[in-house]
N, C-alpha and C positions, 0 to 999 in steps of 0.2 A: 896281464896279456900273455899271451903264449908264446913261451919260451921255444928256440930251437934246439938248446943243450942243454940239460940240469946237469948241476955240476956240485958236488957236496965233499967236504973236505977230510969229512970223521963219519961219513955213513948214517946221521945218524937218524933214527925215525921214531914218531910218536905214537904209542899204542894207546886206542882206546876203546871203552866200551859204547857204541850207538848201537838207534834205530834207525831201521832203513824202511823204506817204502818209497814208493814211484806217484809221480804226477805229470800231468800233460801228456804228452808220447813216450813215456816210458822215458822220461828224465828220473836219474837216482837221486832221492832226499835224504838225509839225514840228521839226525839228533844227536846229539853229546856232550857231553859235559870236558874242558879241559882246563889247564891253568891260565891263569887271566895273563899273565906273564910268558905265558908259549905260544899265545895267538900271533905276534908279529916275530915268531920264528919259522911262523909254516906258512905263513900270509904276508904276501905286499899289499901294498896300498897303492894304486892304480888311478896315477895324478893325472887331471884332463893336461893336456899340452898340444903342442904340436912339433913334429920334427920339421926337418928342413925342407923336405918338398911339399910341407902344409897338411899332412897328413893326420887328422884327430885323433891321439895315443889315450887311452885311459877313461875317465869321466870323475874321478874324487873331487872337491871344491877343496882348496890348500886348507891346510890344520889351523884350527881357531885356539891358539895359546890360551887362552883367555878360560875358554871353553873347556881344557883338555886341565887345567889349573886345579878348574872349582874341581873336577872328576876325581883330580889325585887327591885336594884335600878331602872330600869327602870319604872316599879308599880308606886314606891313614889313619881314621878315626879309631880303625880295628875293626871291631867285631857289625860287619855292615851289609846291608841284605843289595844285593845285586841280580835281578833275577834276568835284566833283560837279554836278551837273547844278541849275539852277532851272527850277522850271516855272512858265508861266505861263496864265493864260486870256486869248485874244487876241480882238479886239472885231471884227468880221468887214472891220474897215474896212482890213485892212494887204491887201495884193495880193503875190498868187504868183505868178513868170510861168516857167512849164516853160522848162527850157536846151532849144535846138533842137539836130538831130542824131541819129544813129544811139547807138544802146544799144550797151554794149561786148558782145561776144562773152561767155554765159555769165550773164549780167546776170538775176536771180531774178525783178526785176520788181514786188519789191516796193515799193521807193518810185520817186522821179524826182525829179533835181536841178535846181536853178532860182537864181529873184531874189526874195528877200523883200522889202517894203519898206514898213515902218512907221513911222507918222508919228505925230511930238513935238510932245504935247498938253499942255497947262496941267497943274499936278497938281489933280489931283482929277478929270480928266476923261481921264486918257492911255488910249493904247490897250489898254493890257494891264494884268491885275490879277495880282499874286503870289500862287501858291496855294499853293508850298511852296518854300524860303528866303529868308523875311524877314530872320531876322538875322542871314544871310550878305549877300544884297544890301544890306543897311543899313552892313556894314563894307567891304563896296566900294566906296560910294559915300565911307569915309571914310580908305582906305588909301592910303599916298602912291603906289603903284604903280595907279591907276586904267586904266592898260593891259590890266593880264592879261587874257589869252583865259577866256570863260567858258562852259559849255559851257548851252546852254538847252533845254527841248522846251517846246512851246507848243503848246495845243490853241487852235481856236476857237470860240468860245461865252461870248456876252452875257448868259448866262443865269444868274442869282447861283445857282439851285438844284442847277445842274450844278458851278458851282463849289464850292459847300461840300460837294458829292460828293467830289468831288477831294481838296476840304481832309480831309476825316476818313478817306478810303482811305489816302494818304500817309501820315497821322499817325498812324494808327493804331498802327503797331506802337515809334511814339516815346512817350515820357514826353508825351503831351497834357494837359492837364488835363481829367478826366472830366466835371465840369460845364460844360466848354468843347463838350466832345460832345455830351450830353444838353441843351444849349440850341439847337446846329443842327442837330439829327435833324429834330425835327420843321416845319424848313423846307427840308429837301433832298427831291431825288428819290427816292434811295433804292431807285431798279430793281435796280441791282448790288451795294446791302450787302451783306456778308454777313451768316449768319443770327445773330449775336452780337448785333449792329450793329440788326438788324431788328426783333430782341426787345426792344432798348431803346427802338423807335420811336414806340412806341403810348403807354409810361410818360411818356414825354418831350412827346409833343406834350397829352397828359391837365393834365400838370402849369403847361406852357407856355397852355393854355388857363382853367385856374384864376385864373392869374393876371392873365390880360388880361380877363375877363367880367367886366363889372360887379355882375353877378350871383351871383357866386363869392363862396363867404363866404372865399376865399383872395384876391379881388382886389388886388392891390399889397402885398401880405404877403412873397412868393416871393423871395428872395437870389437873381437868378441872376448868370449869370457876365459876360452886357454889364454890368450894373449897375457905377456909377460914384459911388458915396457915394450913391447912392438913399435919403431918409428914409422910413420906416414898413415898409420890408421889416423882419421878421425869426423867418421861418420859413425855414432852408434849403430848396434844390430836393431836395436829397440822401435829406434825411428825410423828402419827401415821395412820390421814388421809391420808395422798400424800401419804405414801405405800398403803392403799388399794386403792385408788381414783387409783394409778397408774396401778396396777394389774389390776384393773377394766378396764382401757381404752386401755392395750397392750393385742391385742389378742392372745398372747401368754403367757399374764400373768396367773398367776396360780388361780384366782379367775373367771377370762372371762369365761370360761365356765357355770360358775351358774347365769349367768344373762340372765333376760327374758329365761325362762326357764317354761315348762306346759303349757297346754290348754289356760290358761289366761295371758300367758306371762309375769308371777311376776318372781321376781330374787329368785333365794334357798338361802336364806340367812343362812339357816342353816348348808348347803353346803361349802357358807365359811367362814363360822367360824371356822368348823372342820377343815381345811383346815389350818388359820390361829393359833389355839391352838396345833394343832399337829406341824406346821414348828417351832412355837417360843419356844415350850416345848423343842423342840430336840435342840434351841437354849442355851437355859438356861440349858441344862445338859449338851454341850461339853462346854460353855463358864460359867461355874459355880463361876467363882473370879471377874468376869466381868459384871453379872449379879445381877439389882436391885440398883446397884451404882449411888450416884448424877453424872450427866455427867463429870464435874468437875474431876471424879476420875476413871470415865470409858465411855472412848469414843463409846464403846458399846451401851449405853444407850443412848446419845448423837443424838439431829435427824440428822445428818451425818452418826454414824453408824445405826442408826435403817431405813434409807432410802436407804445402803448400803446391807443390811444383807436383805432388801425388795426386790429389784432386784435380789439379788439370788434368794431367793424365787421362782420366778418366773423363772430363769434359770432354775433349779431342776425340779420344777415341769411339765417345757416345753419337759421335754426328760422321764420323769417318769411317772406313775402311778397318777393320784389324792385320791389313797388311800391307800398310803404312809402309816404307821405306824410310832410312834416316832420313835423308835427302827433304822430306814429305812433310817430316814430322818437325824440323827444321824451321822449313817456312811458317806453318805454323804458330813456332816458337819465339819464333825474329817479332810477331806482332808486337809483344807484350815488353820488348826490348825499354824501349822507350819510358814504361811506367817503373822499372827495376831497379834498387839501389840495396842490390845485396852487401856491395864492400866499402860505398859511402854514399852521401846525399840522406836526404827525406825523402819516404815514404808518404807522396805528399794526399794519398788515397786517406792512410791512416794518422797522420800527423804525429812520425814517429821517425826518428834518426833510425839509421840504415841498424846502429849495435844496440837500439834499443827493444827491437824486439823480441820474445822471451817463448818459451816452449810452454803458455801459457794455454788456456779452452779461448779465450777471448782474444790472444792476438794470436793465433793459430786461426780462427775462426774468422777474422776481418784479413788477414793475409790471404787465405784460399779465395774469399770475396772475391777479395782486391784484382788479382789476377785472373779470375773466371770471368768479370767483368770487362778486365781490359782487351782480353781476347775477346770476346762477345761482340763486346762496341766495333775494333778492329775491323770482323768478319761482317758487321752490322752495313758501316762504312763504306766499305768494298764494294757492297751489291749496287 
């Protein structure tokens, strides 16, 4: 992340020899070669977190010891072929200066060789951020052979959104963890996803948004993946994606209508949000003992019930108005009161205690029933 003061104690800087050439709009790339042992002298490593006013710092997944282990023993062996490449994001302060001289005969012309020359800054402030081999740089900095040649490319750009671009293009086709994605979607750029990537973007910044608004009846509920012993999360992000991801794909879910939506066919995300904080509000007021609880003590909260109370959602909204008031959404909700034992009793639809049901396809799948039904009948009733 970008530093406001670089601050170095002894001046000191690394020269080397790369290649330069440009991609995208005139972004600067680079080639080089340096020691396996200096990479975590000119480069931090750019941990996802969060500071105190909830603000997402970084995007790295925390160091895998395990991992970074087998790398050094494999290192100490000696004489050992290491070709692959770390990249970095370089902070615009390092200086390229073109080799003078005729091009050789034949020369494509696509890059031009030169002098890098980057400068060793305090950690936490150095010039360059790791965007992909952490827990290879972490074992060179601890193998007895800190020599070996390392091969690097290095783009520059100070900009953390370009970088967590970077981070989820690379990784993508590695074992990531998926809630490591779905928490820095929705703070990348995002020009060049692909359309996989693209599809999750909207789920993810919805959910990332629930949980920072004060206003949100999910505010500080959301397990995500900076999270570091956070107390009072405990609604995964996971189970809150498949309800919107679902809404999103059933064209009669109660979200489908705000997608690709204007002249330029963007989705109204703002559309469902409102959408989203009005149905779960008017949750959290007929289900008020039920609500906020570790799953453990209310199935409610549970992705079972939160992927249950999602498919209503979408029931409701299928026969209603999309501009429901809580008040609205409420009434509604009170039907289904009657048939509900999130935090005790039997489920006497499923014939299944309130803590035995499970974030399984099958009781997932008899609990949306269960509840679609009992509202149906309700409204059936009524007339």
């Amino acid at each position: 992340m970008k530093a406001t003061k670089k601050t170095s104690t002894s001046r000191q800087e690394l020269v080397v020899r790369a290649l330069h050439t440009t991609q995208g709009k005139g972004l600067d790339v680079y080639a080089f070669f340096i020691k396996g042992g200096d990479i975590v002298r000119v480069a931090d490593i750019s941990r996802i977190t969060r500071d105190s006013d909830d603000e997402l710092k970084g995007f790295q997944r925390p160091e895998i010891r395990q991992h970074v282990k087998g790398i050094v023993d494999y290192l100490n062996q000696g004489e050992v072929l290491f070709p692959n490449a770390i990249i970095l994001a370089l902070a615009p302060d390092v200086k390229f200066v073109a080799s003078r001289g005729s091009k050789p005969t034949g020369d494509s012309r696509v890059s031009e060789t030169g002098t890098l020359t980057l400068p060793i800054y305090d950690e936490g402030q150095r010039v360059a951020w790791i965007v992909d081999g952490q827990q290879r740089s972490i074992a060179l900095s601890q193998t007895q052979h800190k020599d070996l040649a390392v091969p690097v490319i290095g783009f520059i750009s100070d900009k953390l959104s370009v970088q967590r671009e970077q981070f989820i293009l690379v990784n993508k086709a590695k074992p990531l963890p998926t809630r490591l994605i779905n928490e820095l979607l929705p703070e990348t750029a995002a020009v060049m996803l692909p359309r996989d990537l693209v599809a999750r973007k909207v789920p993810a910044e919805l959910v990332t948004t629930l949980n920072q608004d004060p206003a949100s009846p999910f505010f500080r509920l959301i397990k995500r993946a900076s999270d570091r012993g956070a107390s009072g999360a405990v609604v995964t992000d996971t189970a809150l994606l498949s309800v919107i991801k679902s809404s999103l794909s059933n064209p009669l879910g109660a979200l489908a209508p705000f997608k690709s939506v204007g002249r330029e066919g963007g989705s109204d995300v703002a559309g469902m949000y409102r959408i989203l904080t009005t149905y779960w509000s008017a949750v959290t007021a007929v289900f008020p003992d039920a609500w906020g609880k570790d799953p453990r003590q209310s199935r409610l909260m549970h992705s079972a019930g939160l992927m249950a109370m999602g498919l209503l959602m979408d029931a409701i909204y299928a026969r209603l108005s999309p501009e429901l008031d809580v008040a609205a959404v409420q009434r509604e909700l009170e039907t289904i009161v009657p048939f509900c034992r999130w935090t005790k009793g039997t489920w006497e639809t499923l014939g299944l205690a309130w803590n035995e049901v499970q974030n399984t396809p099958p009781h997932v799948k008899k609990l949306q029933d269960a509840l679609v039904r009992a509202h149906a009948a309700s409204k059936h009733s009524a007339k």
